[in-house]
N, C-alpha and C positions, 0 to 999 in steps of 0.2 A: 753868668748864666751857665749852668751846667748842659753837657751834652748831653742828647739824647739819642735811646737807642730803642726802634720800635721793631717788635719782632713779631713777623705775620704768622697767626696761626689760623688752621681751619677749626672746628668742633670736632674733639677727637669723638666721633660717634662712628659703629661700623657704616661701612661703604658713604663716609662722607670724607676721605684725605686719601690720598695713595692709588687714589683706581688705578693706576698705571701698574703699578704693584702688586693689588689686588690682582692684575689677571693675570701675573706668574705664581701668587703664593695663596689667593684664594684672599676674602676680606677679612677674615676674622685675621689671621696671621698679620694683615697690613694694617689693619688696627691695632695689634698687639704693638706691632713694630712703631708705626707713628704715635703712641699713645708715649713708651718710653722713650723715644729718641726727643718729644716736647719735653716732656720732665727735665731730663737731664739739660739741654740746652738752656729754660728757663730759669732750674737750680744752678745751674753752672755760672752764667752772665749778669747773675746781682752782682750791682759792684757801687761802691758810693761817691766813683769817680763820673759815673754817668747814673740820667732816669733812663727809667725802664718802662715801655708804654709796649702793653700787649693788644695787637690789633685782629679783633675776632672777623672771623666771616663762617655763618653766614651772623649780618648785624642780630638775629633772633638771638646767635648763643651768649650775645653781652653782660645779662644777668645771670647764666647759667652756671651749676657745680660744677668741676669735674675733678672732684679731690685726687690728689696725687699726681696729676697733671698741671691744672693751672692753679698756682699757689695764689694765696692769699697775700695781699701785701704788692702786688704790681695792680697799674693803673689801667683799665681795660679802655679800646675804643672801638670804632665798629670800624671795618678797612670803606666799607660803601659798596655802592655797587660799581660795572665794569670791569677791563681785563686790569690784568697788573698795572698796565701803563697807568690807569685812572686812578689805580686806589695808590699806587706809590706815589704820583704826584699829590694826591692830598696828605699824606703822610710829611712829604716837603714844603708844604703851604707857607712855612712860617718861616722866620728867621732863626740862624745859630746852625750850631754843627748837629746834624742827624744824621743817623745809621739804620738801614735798612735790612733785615734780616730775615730768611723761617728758619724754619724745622727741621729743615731736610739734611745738613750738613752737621751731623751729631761732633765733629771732631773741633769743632769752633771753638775757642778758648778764651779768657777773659783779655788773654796777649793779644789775641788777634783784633778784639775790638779796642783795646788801648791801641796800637798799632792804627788801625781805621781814622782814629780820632787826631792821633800824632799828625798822620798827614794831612788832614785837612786844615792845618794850621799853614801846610807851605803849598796844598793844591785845593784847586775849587772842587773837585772830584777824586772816590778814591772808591776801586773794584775789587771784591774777591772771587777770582776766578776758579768758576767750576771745571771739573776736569768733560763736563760733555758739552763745553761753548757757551754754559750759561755764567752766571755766577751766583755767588752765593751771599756776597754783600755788595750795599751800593750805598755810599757815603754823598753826603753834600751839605755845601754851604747855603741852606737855603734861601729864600725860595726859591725853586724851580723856575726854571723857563718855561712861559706856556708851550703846550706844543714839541716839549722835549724828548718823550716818549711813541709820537708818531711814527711808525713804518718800522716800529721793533717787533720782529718776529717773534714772537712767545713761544717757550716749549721747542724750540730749534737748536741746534749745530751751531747756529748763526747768531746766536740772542745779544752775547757780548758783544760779538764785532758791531753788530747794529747800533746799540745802544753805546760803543763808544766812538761811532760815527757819530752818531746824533750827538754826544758831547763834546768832542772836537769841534763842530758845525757851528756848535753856539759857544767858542772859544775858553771851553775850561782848560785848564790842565788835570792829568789825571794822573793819580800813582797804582799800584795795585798790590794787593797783598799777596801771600802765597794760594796757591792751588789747593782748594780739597772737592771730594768727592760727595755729592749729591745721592741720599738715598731715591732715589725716583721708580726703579726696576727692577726686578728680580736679580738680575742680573749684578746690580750695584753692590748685593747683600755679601757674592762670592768673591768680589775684588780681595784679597791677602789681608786691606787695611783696613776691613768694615767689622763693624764689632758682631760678635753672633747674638741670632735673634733670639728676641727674650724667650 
């Protein structure tokens, strides 16, 4: 069984991804911005060592175009409804190695999810940490533990550490990959290693 790697995206339509962003650079620019940073990550991360399952929200955009963003040729599903906790645990429902990804971390590379995939051969978990507490991938051998993603603060400082409490608690071991940066902020855009907007 080949792994899988499901990568959460929202419908790139304006003021539906980025609000955070939108209200340093205005919507249309946050769309510009999240419109290419999907492309590239989706173009970038075929790969025929792992499936590629793109997980839409809202579930309405599943049939929808959005040429030159979501290409032809990956498998769509709907993420559901709920906060992250709920729709990433359905995303791990099932058995085999899965990787959890979005949009946000344009600098992702097909190493890093070969990398993802390596460790979950010697760990039951395995994180890429974001440089603002969160991360930016979350591996496992699934299924999930019910109840695995309770009391994880979303959108915090704290997200990681939370969430690898809660993995510790239910006795995984975890590896971690390296650190990248999260477009989330206006602010994200001016870091030295963020690409300029389109």
């Amino acid at each position: 069984m080949r792994p899988v790697l499901v990568i959460f995206a929202k419908a790139p339509v304006i003021g539906g991804a980025k609000t955070r962003l939108a209200r340093g650079i205005g919507k249309v620019s946050a769309w510009r911005i999240y419109r290419a940073m999907t492309a590239k990550v989706l173009r970038r991360l075929k790969d025929d060592r792992w499936t590629v399952n793109l997980a839409v929200s809202p579930d309405s955009a599943l049939t929808r175009n959005f040429p030159g963003v979501w290409p032809d040729g990956i498998a769509r599903v709907t993420q559901g409804s709920g906060d992250l906790g709920a729709r990433q645990g359905r995303a791990f429902a099932g058995r085999g190695a899965v990787c959890v990804i979005g949009t946000d971390a344009p600098d992702v590379t097909r190493a890093d999810i070969a990398a993802a995939f390596n460790q979950l051969k010697r760990h039951d978990a395995v994180i890429g940490p974001a440089q603002d507490g969160g991360y930016w991938l979350l591996g496992m051998n699934g299924p999930a533990p019910r109840g695995l993603f309770d009391g994880v603060r979303w959108s915090h400082e704290k997200t990681r550490a939370d969430l690898e409490a809660r993995l510790i608690a239910h006795g995984f071991s975890i590896a971690r990959l390296r650190t990248l940066c999260d477009v989330d902020e206006a602010d994200d855009l001016r870091r030295p290693d963020r690409p300029a907007s389109p």
